[in-house]
Every structure is written in C-alpha cells, then in structure tokens.
C-alpha positions in Angstrom: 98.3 103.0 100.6 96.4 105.9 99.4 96.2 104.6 96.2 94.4 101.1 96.8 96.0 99.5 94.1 100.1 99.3 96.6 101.8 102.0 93.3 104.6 104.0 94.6 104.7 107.7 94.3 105.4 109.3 91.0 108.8 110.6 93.0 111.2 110.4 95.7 112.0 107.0 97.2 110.8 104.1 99.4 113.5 102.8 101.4 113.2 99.4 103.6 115.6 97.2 105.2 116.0 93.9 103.6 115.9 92.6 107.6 112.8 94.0 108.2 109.1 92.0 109.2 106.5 93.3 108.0 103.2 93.0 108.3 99.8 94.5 106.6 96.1 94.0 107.4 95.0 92.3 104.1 91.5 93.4 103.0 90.9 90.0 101.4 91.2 88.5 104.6 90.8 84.2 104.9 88.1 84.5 102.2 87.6 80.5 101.4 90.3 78.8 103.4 89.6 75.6 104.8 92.0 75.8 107.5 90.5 76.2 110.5 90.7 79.3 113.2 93.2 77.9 115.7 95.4 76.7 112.4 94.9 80.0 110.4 96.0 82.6 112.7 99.3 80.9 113.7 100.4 80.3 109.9 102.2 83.5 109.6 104.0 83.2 112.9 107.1 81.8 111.6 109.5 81.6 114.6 107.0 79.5 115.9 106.4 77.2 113.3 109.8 76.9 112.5 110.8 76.1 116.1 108.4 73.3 117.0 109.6 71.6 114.1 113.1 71.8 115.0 112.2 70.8 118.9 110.4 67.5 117.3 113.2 66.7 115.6 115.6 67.0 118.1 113.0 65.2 120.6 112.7 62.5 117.6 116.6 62.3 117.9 116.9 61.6 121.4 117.4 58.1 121.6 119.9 57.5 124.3 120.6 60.7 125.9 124.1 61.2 124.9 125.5 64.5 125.9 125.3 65.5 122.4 122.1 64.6 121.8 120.9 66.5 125.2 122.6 69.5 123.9 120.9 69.5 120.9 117.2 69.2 122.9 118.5 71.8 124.9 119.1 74.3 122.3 115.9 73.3 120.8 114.0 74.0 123.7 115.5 77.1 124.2 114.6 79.0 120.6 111.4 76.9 121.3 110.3 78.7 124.5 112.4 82.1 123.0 109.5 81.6 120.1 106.6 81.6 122.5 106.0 78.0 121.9 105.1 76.9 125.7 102.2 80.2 125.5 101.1 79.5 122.2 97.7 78.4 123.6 97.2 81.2 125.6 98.4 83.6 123.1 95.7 82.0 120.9 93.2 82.8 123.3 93.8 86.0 124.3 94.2 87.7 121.1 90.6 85.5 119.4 88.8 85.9 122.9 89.5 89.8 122.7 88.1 89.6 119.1 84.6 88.3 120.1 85.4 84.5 119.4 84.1 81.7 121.8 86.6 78.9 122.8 84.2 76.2 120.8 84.9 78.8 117.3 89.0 78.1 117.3 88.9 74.8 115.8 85.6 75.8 113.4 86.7 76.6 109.8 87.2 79.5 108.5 84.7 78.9 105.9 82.0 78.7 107.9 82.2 82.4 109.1 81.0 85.6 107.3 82.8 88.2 105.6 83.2 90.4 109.0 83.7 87.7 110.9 86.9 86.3 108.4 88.4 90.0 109.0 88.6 89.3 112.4 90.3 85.8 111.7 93.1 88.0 109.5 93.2 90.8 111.9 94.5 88.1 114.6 96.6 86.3 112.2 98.7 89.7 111.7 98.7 90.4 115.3 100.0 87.0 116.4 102.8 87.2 113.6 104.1 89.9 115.7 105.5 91.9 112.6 108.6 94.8 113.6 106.6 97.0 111.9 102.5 96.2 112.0 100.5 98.2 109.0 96.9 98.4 109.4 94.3 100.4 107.6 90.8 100.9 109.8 91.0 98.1 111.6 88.1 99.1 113.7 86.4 98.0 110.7 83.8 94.9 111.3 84.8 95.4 115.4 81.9 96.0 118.2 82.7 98.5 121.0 84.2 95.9 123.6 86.6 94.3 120.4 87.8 98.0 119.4 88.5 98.8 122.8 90.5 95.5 123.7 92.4 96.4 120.0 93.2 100.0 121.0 94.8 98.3 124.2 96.6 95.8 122.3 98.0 98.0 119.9 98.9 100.5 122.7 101.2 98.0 124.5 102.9 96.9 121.3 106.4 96.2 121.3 106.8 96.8 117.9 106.3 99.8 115.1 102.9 100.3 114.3 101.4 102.5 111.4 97.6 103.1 111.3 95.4 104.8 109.3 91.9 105.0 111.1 89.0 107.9 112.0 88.3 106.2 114.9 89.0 108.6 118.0 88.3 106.4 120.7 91.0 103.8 119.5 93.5 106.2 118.6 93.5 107.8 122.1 94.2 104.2 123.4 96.5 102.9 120.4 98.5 106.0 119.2 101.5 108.4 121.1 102.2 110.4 117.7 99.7 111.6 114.7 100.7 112.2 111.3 97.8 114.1 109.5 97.1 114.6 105.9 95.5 117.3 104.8 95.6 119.9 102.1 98.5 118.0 100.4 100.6 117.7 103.3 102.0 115.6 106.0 102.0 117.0 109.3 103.9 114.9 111.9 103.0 115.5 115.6 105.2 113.6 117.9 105.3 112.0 121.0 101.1 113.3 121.7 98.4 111.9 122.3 95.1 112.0 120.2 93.6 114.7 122.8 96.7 116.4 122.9 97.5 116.6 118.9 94.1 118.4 118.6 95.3 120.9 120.8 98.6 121.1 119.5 96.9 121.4 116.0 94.3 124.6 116.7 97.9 125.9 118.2 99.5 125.6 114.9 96.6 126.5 113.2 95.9 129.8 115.4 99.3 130.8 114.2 99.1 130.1 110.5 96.0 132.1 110.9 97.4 135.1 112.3 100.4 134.6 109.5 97.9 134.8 106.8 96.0 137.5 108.2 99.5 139.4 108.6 100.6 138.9 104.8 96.9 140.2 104.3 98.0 142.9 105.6 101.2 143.6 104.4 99.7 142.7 100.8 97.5 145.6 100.8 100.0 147.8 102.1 102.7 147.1 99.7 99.4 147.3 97.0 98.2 150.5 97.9 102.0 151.9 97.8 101.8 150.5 93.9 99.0 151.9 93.4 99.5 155.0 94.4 103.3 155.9 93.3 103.6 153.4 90.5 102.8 157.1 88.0 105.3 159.1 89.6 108.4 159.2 88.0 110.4 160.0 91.3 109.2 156.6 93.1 109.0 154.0 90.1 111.8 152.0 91.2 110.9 151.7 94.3 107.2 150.5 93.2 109.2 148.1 90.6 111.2 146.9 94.1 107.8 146.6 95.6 106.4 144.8 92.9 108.8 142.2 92.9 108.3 141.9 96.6 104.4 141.4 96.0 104.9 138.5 94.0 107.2 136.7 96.6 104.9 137.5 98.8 101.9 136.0 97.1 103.7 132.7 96.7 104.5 132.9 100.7 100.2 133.2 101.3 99.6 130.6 99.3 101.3 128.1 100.9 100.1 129.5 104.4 96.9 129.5 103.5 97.3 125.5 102.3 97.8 124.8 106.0 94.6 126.1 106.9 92.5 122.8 107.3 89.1 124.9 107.3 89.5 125.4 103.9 88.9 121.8 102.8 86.0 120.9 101.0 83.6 119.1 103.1 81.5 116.6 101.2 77.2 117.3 100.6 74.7 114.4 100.4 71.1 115.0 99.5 69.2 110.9 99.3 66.6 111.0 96.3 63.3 111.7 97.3 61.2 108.0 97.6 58.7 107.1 95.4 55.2 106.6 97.2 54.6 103.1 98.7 51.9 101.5 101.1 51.7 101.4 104.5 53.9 99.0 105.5 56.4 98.4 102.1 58.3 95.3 103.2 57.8 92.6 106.1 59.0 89.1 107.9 56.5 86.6 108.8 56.5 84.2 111.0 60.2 83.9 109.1 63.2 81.2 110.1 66.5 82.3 109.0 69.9 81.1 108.4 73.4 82.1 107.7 74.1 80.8 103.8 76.8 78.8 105.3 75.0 77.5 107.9 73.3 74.0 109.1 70.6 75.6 111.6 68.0 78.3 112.0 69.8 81.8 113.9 66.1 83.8 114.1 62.9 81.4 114.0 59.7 82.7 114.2 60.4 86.3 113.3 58.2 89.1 112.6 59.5 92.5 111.6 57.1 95.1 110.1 58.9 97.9 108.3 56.5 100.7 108.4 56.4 103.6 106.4 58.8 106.3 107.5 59.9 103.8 110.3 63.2 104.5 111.5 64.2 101.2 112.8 67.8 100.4 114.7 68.5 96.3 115.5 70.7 96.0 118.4 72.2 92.4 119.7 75.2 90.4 120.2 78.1 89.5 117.9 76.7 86.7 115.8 73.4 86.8 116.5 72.0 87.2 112.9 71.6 91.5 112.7 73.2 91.2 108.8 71.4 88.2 108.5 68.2 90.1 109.0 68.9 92.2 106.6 69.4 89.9 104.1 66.3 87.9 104.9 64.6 91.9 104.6 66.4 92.6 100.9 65.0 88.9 99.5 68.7 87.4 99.4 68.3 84.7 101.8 65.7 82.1 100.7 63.7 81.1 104.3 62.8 77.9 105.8 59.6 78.9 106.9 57.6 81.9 106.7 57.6 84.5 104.2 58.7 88.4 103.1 56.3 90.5 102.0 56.9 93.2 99.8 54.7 95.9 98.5 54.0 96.0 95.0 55.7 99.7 95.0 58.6 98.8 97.0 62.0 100.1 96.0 64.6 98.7 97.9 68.0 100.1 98.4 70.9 98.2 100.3 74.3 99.7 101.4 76.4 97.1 103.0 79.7 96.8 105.0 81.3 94.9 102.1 79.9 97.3 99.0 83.1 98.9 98.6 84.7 95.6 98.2 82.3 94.5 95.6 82.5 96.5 93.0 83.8 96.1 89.8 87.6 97.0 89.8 88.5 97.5 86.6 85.3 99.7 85.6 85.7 103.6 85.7 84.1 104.9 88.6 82.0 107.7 86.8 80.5 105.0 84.2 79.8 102.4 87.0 77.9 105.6 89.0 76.2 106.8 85.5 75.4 103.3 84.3 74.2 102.0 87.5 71.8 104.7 88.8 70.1 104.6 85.0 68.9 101.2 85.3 66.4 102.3 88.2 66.0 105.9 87.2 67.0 106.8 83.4 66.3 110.6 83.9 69.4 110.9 86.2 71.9 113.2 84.0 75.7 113.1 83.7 75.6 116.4 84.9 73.7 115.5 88.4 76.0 112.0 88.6 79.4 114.3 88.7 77.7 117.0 91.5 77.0 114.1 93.6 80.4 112.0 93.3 82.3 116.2 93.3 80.1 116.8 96.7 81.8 113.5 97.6 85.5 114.9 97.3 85.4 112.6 93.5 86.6 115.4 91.6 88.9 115.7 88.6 90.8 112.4 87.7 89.4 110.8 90.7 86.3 110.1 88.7 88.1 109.4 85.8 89.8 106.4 87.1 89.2 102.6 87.4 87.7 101.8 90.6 91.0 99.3 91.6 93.2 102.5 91.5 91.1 104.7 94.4 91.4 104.0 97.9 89.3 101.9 99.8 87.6 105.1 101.5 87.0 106.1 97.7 86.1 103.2 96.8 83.2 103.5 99.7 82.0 107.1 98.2 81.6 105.6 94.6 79.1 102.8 96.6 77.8 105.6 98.3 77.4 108.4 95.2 75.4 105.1 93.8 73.2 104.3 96.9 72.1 108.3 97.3 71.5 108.4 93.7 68.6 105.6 93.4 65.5 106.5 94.7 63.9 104.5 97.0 61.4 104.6 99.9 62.9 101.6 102.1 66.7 101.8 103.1 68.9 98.8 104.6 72.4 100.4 105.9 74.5 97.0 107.1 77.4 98.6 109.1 77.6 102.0 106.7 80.3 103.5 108.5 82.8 101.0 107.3 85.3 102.5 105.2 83.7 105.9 105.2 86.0 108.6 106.9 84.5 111.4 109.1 83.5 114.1 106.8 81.5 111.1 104.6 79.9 109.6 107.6 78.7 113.3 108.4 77.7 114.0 105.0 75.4 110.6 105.3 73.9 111.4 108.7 73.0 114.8 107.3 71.0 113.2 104.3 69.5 110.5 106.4 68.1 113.3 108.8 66.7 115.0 105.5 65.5 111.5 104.3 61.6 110.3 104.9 61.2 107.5 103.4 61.9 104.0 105.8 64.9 103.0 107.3 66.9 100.2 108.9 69.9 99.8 110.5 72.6 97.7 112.1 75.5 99.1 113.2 78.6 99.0 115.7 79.0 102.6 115.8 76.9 104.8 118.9 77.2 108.0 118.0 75.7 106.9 114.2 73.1 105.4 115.9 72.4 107.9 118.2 72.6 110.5 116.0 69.7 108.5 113.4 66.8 109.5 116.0 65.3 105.8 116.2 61.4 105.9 116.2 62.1 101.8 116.7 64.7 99.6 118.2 64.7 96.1 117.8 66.8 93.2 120.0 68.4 90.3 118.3 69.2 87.5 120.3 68.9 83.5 121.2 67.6 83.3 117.5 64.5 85.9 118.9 63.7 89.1 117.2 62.2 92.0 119.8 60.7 95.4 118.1 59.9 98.2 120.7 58.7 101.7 119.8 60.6 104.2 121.5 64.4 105.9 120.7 67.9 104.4 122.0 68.9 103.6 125.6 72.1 103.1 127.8 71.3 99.5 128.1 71.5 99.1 123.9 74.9 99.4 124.2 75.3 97.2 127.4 78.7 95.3 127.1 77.3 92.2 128.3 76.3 91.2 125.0 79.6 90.6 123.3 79.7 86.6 123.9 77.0 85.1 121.7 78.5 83.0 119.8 79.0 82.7 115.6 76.4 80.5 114.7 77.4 80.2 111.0 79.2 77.5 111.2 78.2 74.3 109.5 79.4 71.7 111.9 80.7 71.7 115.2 84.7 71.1 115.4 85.9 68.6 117.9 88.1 70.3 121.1 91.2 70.5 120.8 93.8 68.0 122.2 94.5 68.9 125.8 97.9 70.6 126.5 100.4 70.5 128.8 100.4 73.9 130.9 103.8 75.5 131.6 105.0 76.4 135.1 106.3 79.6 136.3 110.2 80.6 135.0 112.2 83.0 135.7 112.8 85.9 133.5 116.5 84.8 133.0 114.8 81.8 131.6 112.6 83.5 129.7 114.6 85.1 127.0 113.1 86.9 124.5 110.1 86.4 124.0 109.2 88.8 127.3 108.8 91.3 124.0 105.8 89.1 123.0 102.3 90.4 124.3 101.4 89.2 127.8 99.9 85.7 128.4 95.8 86.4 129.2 94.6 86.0 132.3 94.5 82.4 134.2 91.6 80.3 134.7 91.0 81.9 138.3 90.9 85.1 136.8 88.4 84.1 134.4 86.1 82.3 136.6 86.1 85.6 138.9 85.4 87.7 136.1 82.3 85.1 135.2 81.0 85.2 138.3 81.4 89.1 138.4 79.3 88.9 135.4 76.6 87.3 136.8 76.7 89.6 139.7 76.5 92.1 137.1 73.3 91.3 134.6 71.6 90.5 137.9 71.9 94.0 139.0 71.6 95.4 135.6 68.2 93.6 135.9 67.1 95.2 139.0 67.4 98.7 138.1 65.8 98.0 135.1 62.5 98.3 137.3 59.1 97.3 135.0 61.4 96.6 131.8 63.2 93.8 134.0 60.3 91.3 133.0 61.2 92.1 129.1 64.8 91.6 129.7 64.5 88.7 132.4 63.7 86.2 129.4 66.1 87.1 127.0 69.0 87.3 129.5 67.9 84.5 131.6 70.2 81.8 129.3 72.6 84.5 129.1 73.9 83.9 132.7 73.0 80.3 132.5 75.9 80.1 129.7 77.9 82.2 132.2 77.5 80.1 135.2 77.6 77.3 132.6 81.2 78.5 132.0 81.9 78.9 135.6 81.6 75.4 136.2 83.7 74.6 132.9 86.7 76.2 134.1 86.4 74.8 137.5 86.9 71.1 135.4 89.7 72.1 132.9 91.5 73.4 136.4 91.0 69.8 137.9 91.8 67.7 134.3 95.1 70.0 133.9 96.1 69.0 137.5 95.7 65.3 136.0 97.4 65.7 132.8 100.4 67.6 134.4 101.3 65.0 136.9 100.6 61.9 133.9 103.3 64.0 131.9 106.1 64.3 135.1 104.8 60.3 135.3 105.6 59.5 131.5 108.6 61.6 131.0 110.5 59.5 134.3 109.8 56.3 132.7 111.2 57.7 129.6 114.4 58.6 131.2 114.6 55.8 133.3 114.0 53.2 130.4 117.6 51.0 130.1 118.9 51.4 133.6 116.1 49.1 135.6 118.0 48.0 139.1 119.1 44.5 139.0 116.8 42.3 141.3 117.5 43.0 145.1 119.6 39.3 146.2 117.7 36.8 148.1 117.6 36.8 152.2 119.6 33.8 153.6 117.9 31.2 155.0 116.7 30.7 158.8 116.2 27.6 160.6 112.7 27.1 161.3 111.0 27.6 164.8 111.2 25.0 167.6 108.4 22.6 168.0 107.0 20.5 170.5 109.5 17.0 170.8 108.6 14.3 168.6 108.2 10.7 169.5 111.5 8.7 168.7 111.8 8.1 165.1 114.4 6.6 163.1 117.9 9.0 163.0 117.6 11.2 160.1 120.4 12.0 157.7 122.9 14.5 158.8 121.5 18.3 157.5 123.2 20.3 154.7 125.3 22.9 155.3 124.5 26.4 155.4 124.7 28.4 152.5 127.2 30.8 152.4 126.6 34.5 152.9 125.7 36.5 150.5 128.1 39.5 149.7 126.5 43.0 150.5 125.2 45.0 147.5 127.3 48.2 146.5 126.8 51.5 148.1 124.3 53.4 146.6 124.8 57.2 145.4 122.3 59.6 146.2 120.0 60.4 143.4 119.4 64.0 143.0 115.9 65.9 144.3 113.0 65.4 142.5 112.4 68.5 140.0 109.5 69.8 138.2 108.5 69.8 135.1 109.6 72.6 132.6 111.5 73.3 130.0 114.1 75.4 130.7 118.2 74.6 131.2 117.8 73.6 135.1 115.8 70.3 133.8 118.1 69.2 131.0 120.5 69.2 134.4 118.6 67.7 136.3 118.5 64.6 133.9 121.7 64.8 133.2 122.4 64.3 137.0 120.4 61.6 137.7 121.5 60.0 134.8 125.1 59.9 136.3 123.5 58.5 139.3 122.2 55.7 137.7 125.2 54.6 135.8 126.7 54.9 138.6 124.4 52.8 140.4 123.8 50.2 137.9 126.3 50.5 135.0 125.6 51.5 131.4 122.2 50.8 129.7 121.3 47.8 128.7 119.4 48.8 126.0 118.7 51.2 123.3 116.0 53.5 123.5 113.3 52.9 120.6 112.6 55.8 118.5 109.3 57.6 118.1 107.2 56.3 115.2 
C-alpha cells in the first residue's frame, strides 16, 4: 500500500481469488473497543468461532444419545478440535505472552491500554486469525527487542503466505526466505535468500550493472568520436548516419542501466533549527506522581527529572513502566497528582511522538500543513526554506502537493518530521521516533541530532538509535521509580530481563478467567488439520524452569555487576520476587488442573450413565437364627412358617468395556457408545429422558 490511502495502480491488474483469507495489520488498531484482550484477539478467528458454536449446539442436542445424535457430536468435535478449539487457551497465550502481555492483562479491556500497547492487541488478533496470506506493514512498530525477536520467529515458522514491508534487519533475517526491493522505480525480486544473502546477491547484481554502464560509457564515446570525426566526409556519412542511429538506442539502453544503480538515489538531509537561548535547566519534574490518562493509580511517584541544558538524556525500563508517560508529564500534557513541572520562562518545547504520523490532519495538503504550522512559532520561515527541507526529505514534486491521507505512512512520518526540524527549539522530547521512518530518514535524523545542541530526551526500543545518540544521561524507569545517572549507555540497558513489567494503564483489574479443561495428548491421525496452526507454547513445567532459570539469571547478572550491584539490588529485588512469585503460581494451577480434570471424567460418567441406574441388588434369604442355651419348659409354641422360597439368580452380567480417558477425539464417542450397549444390555432401555441444558 504505497499509497496510504488502499488506490490501485493507474494500470495493469490486481488479481485475487475469491477463496482466498486475507489478512492486513490495520493501523487503527482496537482504538476504543470495550471488548476485552482475551475476547478481541479471537474475534477474527472464524473457524473457531463458528465451530464452538456448532459443538454447543450439537452438545445442547444430545439428549438421549441416539446414534444420530452421537454422530452429530462427533462431527462436531471433529471440525471443533480441526479449528484449534481444544488449544485455544494456549494459543492465546503464546501469541499475547510473546507480545509483552502479562496473564492478569488478557481479560483487561482494551480501553484501558495505550495507543502502542492497542497495536499489539491488533497485531495478535491478525496473527491468531491465521490468514492464507498475512499482510503486514512495519510490524516492528511499537515492539521492544525481546517482542521483535519472538515476531521474527513467529512469522518465520508460518504456515501461510506472508508479505512484509519493514526496515528492520534483525527481523527480516528471522522472518523472510525471499526479498523484493524497490528502488529507483522498480521491483527487484530475490528468491529463495535470505536477508544476509540478498545483500550479497544485490552488490553481485549491482557490480554487474556497474560494469554494463561503464561499458556503454565506453562504447558511447567511441561511436561519438567516430561522428565526430567522419560525420564531414562525404565518403563515410552513411555510415555516421548508421552510427547515429545506433547512439540513440544506445542512450535509451544506459538509461535504464543506470536506473538500477541504487547509489544514485537521493538520500534525504536534515539540519534541526538552531535553539533559542534558555536557562540553565529549561524544564523539570518535582517531587511529580504520574499516571496513565486511562488509569486509576500513580505509575512514577515521587519523581524528579532535571533536564539540563544541552543534556542528552536516554530513559531505559520495562514495557509499561511509564517511559511515554514521562514524557508527557515533561511536555505539560498530563495534569499531576502531586508535585509540579517547571518550565523556564524561555522554554520552547518540541515533541515528536510514535503516533505523530497518525495524527495529522488527512485531508490537509502536506506543504500547507508544514508552511502553516512552522509560522505559528517562527513567521520568518519562507516557502522557499519549507520545500528544501520536505525535498531533502525525498517530498518532491506532487508528493508535496498532495493531501496528507494520499502519502504513505513512511511519508506521512517525514511531513511530522519536516515540521518538528523546522521549529526551533532548545528542549527536544523524541517518543519512539524511529516508528514509521525508513532507514535513510532515521539516518538523516541521527545526523541532525548529532549537529543539534540544544537538550534532548529520549525513549526508544531501537539500540543502535540509542547508541548512536551519545547519551551524557541515562535514566531507569521502573516499579513506578525514576533513576538518572550521568554516564553513556551500557550492555545491561538493554538487559532482556526487563520485558515482564506489567501495563499498568488499566483502570480496573479484570477477574481470572473461568478455569479450563486441559486437553490430553492425541495422535496426529487425530489431530487433523489444524497441525498447520502454530505450535501450542510451552507447558507449565517448561515455564516454571524457565522462571527459575530466571532467577538464577538476575542473580548472577547482579554479581558481576560488582559496586553497581547495590544500585541494581533495589530495583531488581521485586523483580525476582514476582518471578519466584510466579514459580509458586504455576506450581498451584498444575495441582487445581489435576482437580478439575478428574471432576470433568467424574461429571461426564454421571451424564452418560443418567437413565440406566441398576435395579436394587434382591434381598439375601433368610437364615435361622443361632442356637441358644435350652429354655425351661414353656407352653408348645405354634408350628413355624415355611421357608420362603428361593430367590431366582440375577442375569449374567456383560462386561463393561475399560475405563478410557477423557478427550475428544473418535475413540471416546466409541467408547460411549460401547458401554452404552453394555448397559442396555444389562439393564434394558432407559427409563428416562435426559433433561436438556438450560
């Protein structure tokens, strides 16, 4: 969709099947559904849906286990567990665990989460619809390291077609086996490679179109200099004509070459206005509580955050910890509970957040929206200076010219940023700036920020952005703490550890979900199609191993830290508490599944067994009672009854079949159907119907 606004071409066609499922990363994401996580990302999965509604409805139409009514629970069960139904839960988890969510955030709604956060909810909707063909443009988008990584895998071990458009290199080696580049015009396909080797395969093709451009060169000026040089002469004109003609083909032929040269692209030129003078310390938090717009409780109390002047400033922290929020609290957005920002009287404060893009008006020409915006802070700023910025940009031409809804969302981000580098200002907030921005932009940004000397903070996903800034501060964010050092970036910045904080924006706490019934092992003639579905994550063993190898973990990343372990000891301390704390969590679901597993083998034989109860076992026949001592002589008593008669012996019993397990699959329908011959057999026809399910 190069065109952000989903036109077709001005020519050829777009052919697709009528059959075909597809499905596309929406950049609107859940915005202001009151569904909640768990419900949200399994709406689009329609096998699913549409398979546990015909398995209730057969279940509902079970009443007394005729053959016909056990064939139609059978089939049901069948597409049910073809669907995925039985994994459903673990499905769930996998795909919103490998996204950053905690357990406690499925059933939250999706409300209550912020504008990266609901990406992620529609990023795992599309993923568990499990689309033939899966279209997504920069997913990476709004993802920390750990969550790109565990995408790149995902996508790499898809069963399906998948189509991606995305500058990130580290999730294309894991996600891609073929590259299609654009460039210059042109679509060049290379198949069946990898990212590593399509950029050798492409300074291979472009070695040769070198040396075929060089060659024409050369023939050029040969042919040129035969022109030139018998073109008067009478004796050789036609064959100069002949050459001529032959110089003009040729010409066309180097032009195209040289269009597959991809040096000769324009690379886009920043320069960030020079800031206006300010105080020694323009903007600050103190003594600041802060929280998320949608939330219920403080995520940073207490903070205090100088920005100095030419501070270079990087916050580092776990998902959800309140990094944006900072920001926000920083730019005056977010009104505090306690505390207070202060600003100098000379701040001018410029913002360029993950969402800007997005924001902007769409039906505004991008040129007027650059022009009109920069001259409400600085009405010096020329037409003339607004088109060499948005041109160094790659916004040439009509590109300019059009509305803002009609460029692509990478466009869209240089007409935010041709904006932002524009305004002059001495204090910079950059919220995840490398969102939407392609490679040559994000280089263009780095090179103006290295150029830049006015203040500067950042929060950002991306290391070698970060590392590239050279940070005169770092700050840590986490357990609602706010930690400034002075000194540049470490390894342990970007430890992996701190990808399970959990989203605090939520306004209320959802309940747990209702306990389900865990599905034993099958076979895979028993499990049908669904093997094409991504594997089930790993089991609760796994998990509590990985835990504990956690803990092992942070404790030695602790020790090595050597005199910094007392400044990490207190901020990592609840850390593995909520570890071990999970540990012990897993160890109970394991026990209360063992519990709800055999209550459900319990409930489902009294359902079968309900209308053929045994008849009461007959009574024993009586015995005369034991001897006693004699009596004295009494008066004769009347003669004794006589015995009853014997009672006839009950029917052999058939042998009911082994007990089997639980499941779902074909062998238990048989297994019920067998023991319900036994028990006609046994003890005649039901006596009673079955009640139905209310």
């Amino acid at each position: 969709n190069g065109g952000g606004g989903g036109r077709l071409a001005d020519g050829g066609q777009l052919v697709v099947s009528s059959s075909l499922r597809l499905g596309m990363l929406e950049q609107t994401a859940v915005s202001g559904a009151d569904t909640t996580v768990r419900e949200e990302v399994v709406s689009r999965m329609e096998r699913y849906q549409a398979a546990k509604a015909a398995l209730d409805s057969a279940v509902e139409s079970c009443v007394l286990g005729t053959d016909e009514e056990l064939e139609c629970l059978e089939a049901a069960q069948s597409e049910y567990a073809a669907a995925g139904g039985y994994e459903i839960e673990a499905r769930i988890s996998k795909v919103l665990q490998g996204l950053g969510f905690e357990t406690e955030e499925f059933d939250a709604p999706c409300s209550s989460f912020s504008g990266g956060w609901q990406m992620r909810i529609g990023l795992a909707r599309l993923l568990l619809s499990e689309p033939e063909l899966l279209i997504m443009d920069e997913p990476t988008n709004h993802l920390d390291a750990a969550a790109r990584r565990w995408l790149g895998d995902y996508v790499g071990a898809y069963q399906g077609t998948v189509l991606v458009v995305s500058h990130d290199a580290e999730f294309l080696r894991r996600a891609s086996n073929s590259i299609a580049e654009v460039a210059g015009g042109r679509l060049e396909l290379y198949k069946s490679v990898t990212y590593d080797k399509f950029l050798e395969e492409r300074e291979e093709r472009q070695a040769r179109v070198r040396a075929t451009v060089e060659a024409q060169e050369r023939e050029r000026k040969r042919m040129q200099d035969f022109i030139d040089r018998m073109g008067a002469k009478a004796s050789k004109a036609t064959q100069a004509k002949d050459r001529q003609g032959k110089l003009e083909r040729l010409a066309k032929q180097q032009a195209a070459a040289k269009a597959l040269l991809i040096g000769q692209q324009r690379r886009p030129s920043l320069t960030l206005a020079a800031p206006p003078p300010c105080g020694m310390t323009p903007l600050a938090l103190a003594g600041a509580d802060i929280r998320h717009p949608l939330g219920a409780q403080d995520i940073i109390t207490g903070a205090d955050l100088a920005v100095a002047k030419g501070m270079r400033l990087i916050l580092r922290g776990p998902n959800g910890a309140g990094k944006s929020t900072i920001l926000k609290a920083l730019a005056g957005s977010l009104r505090l509970g306690e505390g207070q920002r202060v600003a100098d009287e000379r701040l001018e404060l410029g913002v360029f957040a993950q969402d800007l893009a997005q924001e902007l008006p769409q039906d505004v020409v991008a040129f007027e929206y650059v022009s009109q915006t920069v001259r409400r802070t600085d009405g010096t700023v020329t037409d003339e200076r607004c088109r060499a910025v948005m041109g160094a940009l790659g916004l040439v031409g009509d590109k300019a010219a059009r509305s803002i809804g009609d460029l692509s969302g990478g466009e869209k981000a240089r007409v935010a940023l041709a904006t932002f580098c524009l305004t002059p200002c001495n204090v910079l907030l950059l919220d995840e700036p490398t969102n939407h921005l392609d490679v040559d932009a994000i280089a263009a940004l780095l090179d103006a920020i290295g150029k830049y000397n006015g203040a500067l903070v950042v929060v950002s996903h991306d290391r070698a952005f970060c590392e590239a800034i050279d940070a005169t501060h770092v700050g840590y964010v986490a357990d609602g703490k706010v930690l400034v050092e002075e000194r540049s970036l470490r390894q342990s910045d970007f430890s992996e550890l701190d990808r399970g904080v959990v989203n605090v924006a939520g306004a209320v706490s959802a309940p747990p979900p209702p306990p389900s019934l865990a599905e034993p092992e099958r076979t895979e003639e028993e499990r049908g199609p669904q093997d094409s579905a991504p594997k089930p994550p790993e089991s609760l063993e796994d998990k509590i191993a990985a835990a504990e190898a956690a803990i092992e973990a942070l404790d030695a990343e602790r020790a090595s830290c050597g005199e910094e372990g007392a400044l990490l000891a207190e901020l990592e301390e609840e850390k593995r508490g909520a570890l071990q704390a999970e540990v012990e969590a897993w160890r109970a679901e394991l026990e209360e599944r063992a519990a709800q597993r055999k209550a459900a083998e319990e409930a489902l034989e009294k359902v079968f067994n309900r209308g053929f109860e045994p008849p009461p076992p007959p009574l024993p026949p009586s015995t005369p009672p034991p001897p006693s001592p004699s009596p004295p002589p009494s008066p004769p008593s009347p003669p004794a009854e006589p015995p009853l008669p014997p009672q006839p012996e009950p029917p052999p019993q058939l042998p009911l079949p082994p007990a089997a397990p639980w499941c779902s699959s074909a062998s238990c329908i048989a297994y019920y159907r067998a023991l319900r011959a036994a028990q006609v057999a046994n003890y005649g026809p039901p006596t009673q119907r079955l009640p139905t399910r209310g």
